[in-house]
C-alpha positions as CSV (number, residue, x, y, z in Angstrom):
1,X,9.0,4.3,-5.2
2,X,11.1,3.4,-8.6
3,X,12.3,0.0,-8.7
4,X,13.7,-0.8,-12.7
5,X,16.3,-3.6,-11.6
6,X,15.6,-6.1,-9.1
7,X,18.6,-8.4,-7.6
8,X,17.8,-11.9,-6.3
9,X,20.5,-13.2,-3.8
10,X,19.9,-17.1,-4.0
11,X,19.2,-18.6,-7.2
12,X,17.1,-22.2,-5.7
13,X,13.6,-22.8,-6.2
14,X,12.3,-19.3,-4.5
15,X,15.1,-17.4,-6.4
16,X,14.5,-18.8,-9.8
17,X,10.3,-18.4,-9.6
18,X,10.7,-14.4,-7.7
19,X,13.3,-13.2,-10.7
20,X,11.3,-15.1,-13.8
21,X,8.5,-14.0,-12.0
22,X,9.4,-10.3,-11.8
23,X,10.9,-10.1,-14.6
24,X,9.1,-7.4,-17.4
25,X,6.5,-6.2,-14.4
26,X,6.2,-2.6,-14.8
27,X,8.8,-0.1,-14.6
28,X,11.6,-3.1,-14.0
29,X,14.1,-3.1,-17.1
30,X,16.3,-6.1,-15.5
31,X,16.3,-8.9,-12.9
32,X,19.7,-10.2,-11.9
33,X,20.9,-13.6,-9.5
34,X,23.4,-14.2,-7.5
35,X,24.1,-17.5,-6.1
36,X,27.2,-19.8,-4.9
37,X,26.3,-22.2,-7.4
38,X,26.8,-20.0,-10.4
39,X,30.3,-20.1,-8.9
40,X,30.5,-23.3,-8.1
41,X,32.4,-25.4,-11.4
42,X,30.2,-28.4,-11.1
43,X,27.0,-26.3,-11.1
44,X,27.7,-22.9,-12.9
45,X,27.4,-24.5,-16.5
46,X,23.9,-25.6,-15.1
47,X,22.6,-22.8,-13.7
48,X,23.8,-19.9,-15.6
49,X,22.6,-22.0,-19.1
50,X,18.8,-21.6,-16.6
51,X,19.1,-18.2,-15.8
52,X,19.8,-17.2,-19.3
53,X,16.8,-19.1,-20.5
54,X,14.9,-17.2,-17.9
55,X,16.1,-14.2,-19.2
56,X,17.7,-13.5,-15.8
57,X,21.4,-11.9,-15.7
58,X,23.8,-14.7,-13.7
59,X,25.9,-11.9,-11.3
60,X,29.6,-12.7,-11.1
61,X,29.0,-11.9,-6.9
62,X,27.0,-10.5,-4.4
63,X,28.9,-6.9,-5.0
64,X,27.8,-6.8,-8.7
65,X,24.5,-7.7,-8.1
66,X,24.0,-5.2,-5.6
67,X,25.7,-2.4,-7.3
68,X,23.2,-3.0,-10.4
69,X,19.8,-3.0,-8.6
70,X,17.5,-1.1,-6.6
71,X,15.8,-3.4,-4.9
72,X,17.7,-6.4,-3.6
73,X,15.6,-9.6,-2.5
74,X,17.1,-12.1,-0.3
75,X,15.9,-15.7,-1.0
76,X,18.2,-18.0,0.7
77,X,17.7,-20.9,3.7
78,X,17.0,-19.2,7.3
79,X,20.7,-20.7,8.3
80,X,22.1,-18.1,6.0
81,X,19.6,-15.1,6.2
82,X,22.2,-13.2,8.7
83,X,25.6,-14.2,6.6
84,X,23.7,-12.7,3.3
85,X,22.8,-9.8,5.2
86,X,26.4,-8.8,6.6
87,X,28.0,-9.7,3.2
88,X,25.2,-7.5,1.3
89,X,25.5,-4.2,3.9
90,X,29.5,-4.1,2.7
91,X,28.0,-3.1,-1.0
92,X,24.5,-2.3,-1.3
93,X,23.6,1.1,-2.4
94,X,22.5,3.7,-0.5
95,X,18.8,4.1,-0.7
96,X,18.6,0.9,-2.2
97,X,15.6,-1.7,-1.0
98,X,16.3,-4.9,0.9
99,X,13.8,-7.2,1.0
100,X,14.5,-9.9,3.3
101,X,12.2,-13.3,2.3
102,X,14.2,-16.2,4.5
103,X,12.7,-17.8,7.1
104,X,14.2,-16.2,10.1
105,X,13.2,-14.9,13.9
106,X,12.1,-11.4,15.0
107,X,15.5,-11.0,16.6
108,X,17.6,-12.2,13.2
109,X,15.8,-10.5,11.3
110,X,16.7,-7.1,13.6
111,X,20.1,-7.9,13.4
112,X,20.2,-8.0,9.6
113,X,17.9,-4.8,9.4
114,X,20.3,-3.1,11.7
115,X,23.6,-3.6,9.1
116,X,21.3,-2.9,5.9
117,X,20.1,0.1,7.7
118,X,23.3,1.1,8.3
119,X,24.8,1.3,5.3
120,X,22.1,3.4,3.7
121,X,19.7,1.5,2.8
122,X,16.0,0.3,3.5
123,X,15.2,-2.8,5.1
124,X,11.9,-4.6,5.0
125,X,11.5,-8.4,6.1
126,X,8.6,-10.6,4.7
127,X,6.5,-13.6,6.3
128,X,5.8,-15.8,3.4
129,X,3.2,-17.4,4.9
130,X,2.5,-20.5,2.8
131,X,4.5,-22.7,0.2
132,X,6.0,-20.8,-3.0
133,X,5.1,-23.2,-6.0
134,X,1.5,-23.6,-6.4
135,X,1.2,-19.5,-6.7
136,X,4.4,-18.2,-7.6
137,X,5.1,-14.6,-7.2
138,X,1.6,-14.2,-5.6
139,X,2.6,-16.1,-2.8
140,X,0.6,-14.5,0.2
141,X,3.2,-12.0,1.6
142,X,3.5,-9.9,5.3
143,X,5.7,-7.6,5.3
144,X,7.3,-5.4,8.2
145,X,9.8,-2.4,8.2
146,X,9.3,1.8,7.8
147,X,9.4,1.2,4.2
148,X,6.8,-1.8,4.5
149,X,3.5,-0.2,3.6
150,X,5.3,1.6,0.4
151,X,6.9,-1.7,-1.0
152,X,3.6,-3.5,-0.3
153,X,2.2,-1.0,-2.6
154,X,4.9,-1.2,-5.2
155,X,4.0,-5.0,-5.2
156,X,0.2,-5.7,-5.3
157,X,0.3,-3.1,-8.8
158,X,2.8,-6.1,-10.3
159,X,0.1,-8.7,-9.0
160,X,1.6,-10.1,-5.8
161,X,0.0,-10.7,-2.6
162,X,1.5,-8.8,0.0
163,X,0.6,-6.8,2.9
164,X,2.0,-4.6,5.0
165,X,1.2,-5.6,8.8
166,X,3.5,-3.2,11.0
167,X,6.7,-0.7,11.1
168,X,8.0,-2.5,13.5
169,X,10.5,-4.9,12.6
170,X,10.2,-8.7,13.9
171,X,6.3,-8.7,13.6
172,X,5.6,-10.7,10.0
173,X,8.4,-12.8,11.0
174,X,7.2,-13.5,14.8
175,X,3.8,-14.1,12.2
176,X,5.0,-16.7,9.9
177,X,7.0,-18.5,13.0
178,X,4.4,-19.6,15.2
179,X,2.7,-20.6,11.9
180,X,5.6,-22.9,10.9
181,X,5.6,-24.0,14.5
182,X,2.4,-25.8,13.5
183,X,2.4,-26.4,9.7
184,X,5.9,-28.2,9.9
185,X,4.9,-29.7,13.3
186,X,1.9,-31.5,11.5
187,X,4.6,-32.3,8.8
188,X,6.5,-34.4,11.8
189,X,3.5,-35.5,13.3
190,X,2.1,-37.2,10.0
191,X,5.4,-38.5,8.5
192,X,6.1,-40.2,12.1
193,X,2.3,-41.0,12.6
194,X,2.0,-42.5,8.9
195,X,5.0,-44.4,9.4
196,X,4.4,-46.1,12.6
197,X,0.7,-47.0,11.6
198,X,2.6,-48.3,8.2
199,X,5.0,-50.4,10.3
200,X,2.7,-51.6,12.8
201,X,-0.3,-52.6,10.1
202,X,-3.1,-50.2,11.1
203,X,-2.9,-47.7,8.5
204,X,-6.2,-48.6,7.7
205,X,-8.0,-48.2,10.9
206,X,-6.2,-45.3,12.3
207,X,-6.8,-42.9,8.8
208,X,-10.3,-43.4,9.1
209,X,-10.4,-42.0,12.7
210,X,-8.4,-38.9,11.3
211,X,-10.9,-38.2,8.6
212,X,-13.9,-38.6,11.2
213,X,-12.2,-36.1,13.5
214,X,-11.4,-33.7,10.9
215,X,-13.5,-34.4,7.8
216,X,-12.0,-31.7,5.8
217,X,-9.0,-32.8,5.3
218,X,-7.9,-35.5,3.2
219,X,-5.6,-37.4,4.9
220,X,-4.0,-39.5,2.6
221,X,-3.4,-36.9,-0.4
222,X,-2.4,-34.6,2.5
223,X,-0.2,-37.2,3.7
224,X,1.3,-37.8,0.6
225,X,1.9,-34.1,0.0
226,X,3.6,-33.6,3.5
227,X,6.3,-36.8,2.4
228,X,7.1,-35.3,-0.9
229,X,7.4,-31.9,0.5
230,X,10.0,-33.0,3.1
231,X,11.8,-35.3,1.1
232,X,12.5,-32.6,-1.3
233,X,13.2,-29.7,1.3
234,X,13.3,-31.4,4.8
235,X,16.6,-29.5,5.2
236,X,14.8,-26.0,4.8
237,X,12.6,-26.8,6.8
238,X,15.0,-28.4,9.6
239,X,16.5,-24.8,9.6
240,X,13.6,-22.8,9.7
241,X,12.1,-24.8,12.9
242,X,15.6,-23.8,14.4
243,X,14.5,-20.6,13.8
244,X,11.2,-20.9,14.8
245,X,13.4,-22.6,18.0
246,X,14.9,-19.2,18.4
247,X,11.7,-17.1,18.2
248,X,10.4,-19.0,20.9
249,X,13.4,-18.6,23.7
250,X,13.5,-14.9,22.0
251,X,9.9,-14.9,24.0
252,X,11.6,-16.8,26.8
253,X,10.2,-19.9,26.7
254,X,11.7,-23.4,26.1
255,X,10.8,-24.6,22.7
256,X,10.3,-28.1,23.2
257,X,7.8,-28.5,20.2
258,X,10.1,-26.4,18.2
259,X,13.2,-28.2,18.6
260,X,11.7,-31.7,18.4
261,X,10.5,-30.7,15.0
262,X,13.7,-29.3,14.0
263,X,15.0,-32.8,14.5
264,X,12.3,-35.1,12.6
265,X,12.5,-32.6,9.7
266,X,16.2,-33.4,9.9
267,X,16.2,-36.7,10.2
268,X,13.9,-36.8,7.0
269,X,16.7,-34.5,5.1
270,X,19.7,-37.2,5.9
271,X,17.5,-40.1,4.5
272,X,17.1,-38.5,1.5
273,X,20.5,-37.7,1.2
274,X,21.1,-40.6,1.9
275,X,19.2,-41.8,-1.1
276,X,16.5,-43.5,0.7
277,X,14.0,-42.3,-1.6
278,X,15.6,-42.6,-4.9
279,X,13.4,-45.0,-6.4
280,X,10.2,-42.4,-5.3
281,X,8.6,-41.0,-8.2
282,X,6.5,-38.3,-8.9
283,X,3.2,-38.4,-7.7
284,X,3.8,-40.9,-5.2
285,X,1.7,-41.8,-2.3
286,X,2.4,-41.5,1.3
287,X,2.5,-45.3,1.9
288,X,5.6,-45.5,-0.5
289,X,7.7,-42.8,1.2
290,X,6.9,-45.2,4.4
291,X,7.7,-48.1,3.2
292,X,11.2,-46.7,2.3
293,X,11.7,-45.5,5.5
294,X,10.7,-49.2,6.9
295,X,13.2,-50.1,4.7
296,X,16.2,-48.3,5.8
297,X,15.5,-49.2,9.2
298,X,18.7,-50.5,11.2
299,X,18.7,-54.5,11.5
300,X,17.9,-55.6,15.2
């Protein structure tokens, strides 16, 4: 397999670590980006002035990105993973690698497997089973797809952590969906645990039970780190657990769990938005992202 320019469609926080991160491994002469921001006129002078400091070249559109690279990687949020695909099957090149990162269900990601396959090229979808920050490119990895077990190969020689876990398409993701079902379901469950406990006084009593039941953990850090992470990407993560939604009625069940924390990932995103948390600061504990949300509570 010879990969010597890699595309990233989606230039956010996945995008910008995957094509810095890529960038001079072995063999690959150029990484490229293409995102609606570096289109956009009140972000383009922003992020193209990043991507050149990254060494990264800023694509005009998704066309010229795909006609300069062999393997294309798609790192966008799971409400978009099916659009990116239909718009990258008009121009990829044949024989060209797709490697689809987004949060998405077994069945979406068939769909967008079916229109990359179609036009010539080789799909392969990826679970990326845990946050990207704190390891970068070596972000633990499953991948899926005919071409999985060669790309996997291709990969763990430039350092990443990824392995190949069937040819069948839909089983990585079905993988890293029933995770997310219960990572960002313990997300919900803290932030509205926390923040009733906050509200009601008893934070102190009822964190200490936690720790006793599952010693472990630490509750508050971990509490702190689940606020901050939502705050910043609740609405990622709202998307994915519709996903995750859709991967559990793809099984044919109801996915009450699913849906509920679809919602309460939500409802953190608008609050932020809504600049509930502006005075938050780095490195700020749980009880403060509460007491913001105490805050902005509607006045009886």
């Amino acid at each position: 397999m010879n990969i010597e320019r890699i595309g990233l469609i989606g230039y956010g926080e996945v995008g910008k670590i995957f094509s810095a991160g890529l960038r001079g491994q072995p063999g690959v002469v150029a990484t490229a980006a293409w995102d609606l921001k570096l289109a956009n006129p009140a972000t383009q002078a922003a992020e193209r002035a990043h991507a050149q400091a990254a060494g990264v070249a800023a694509q005009p559109s998704m066309q010229a990105l795909c006609d300069a690279s062999d393997l294309v990687i798609s790192a966008v949020t799971a409400s978009n993973t099916l659009a990116v695909a239909q718009e990258a099957a008009q121009t990829i090149r044949p024989g060209a690698l797709f490697l689809d990162l987004n949060s998405a269900s077994p069945g979406t990601k068939q769909q967008c497997a079916a229109l990359i396959e179609a036009a010539g090229a080789h799909y392969v979808e990826a679970g990326v089973m845990t946050s990207v920050p704190p390891y970068g490119i070596r972000v633990p990895m499953l991948l899926g797809g005919a071409k999985a077990a060669e790309l996997a190969l291709l990969l763990t020689g430039w350092g990443m952590d990824a392995r190949a876990v069937s040819e069948r398409l839909g089983v990585a993701s079905a993988i890293k969906m029933c995770r997310s079902v219960m990572i960002k379901g313990l997300e919900a469950l803290v932030i509205e645990s926390y923040t009733m406990a906050r509200a009601y006084g008893v934070e102190d009593q009822v964190l200490p039970t936690l720790q006793e039941t599952f010693p472990s953990i630490d509750w508050s850090a971990q509490g702190a780190y689940f606020f901050s992470r939502v705050v910043q990407h609740g609405q990622r993560r709202a998307e994915e657990m519709r996903e995750a939604a859709n991967t559990v009625r793809e099984a044919g069940f109801e996915p009450l769990m699913a849906a509920a924390i679809a919602a309460r990932q939500q409802w953190v995103a608008d609050q932020a938005r809504a600049g509930v948390f502006a005075e938050v600061g780095k490195g700020a504990r749980w009880q403060d992202y509460a007491d913001c949300l105490l805050a902005a509570r509607p006045k009886p």
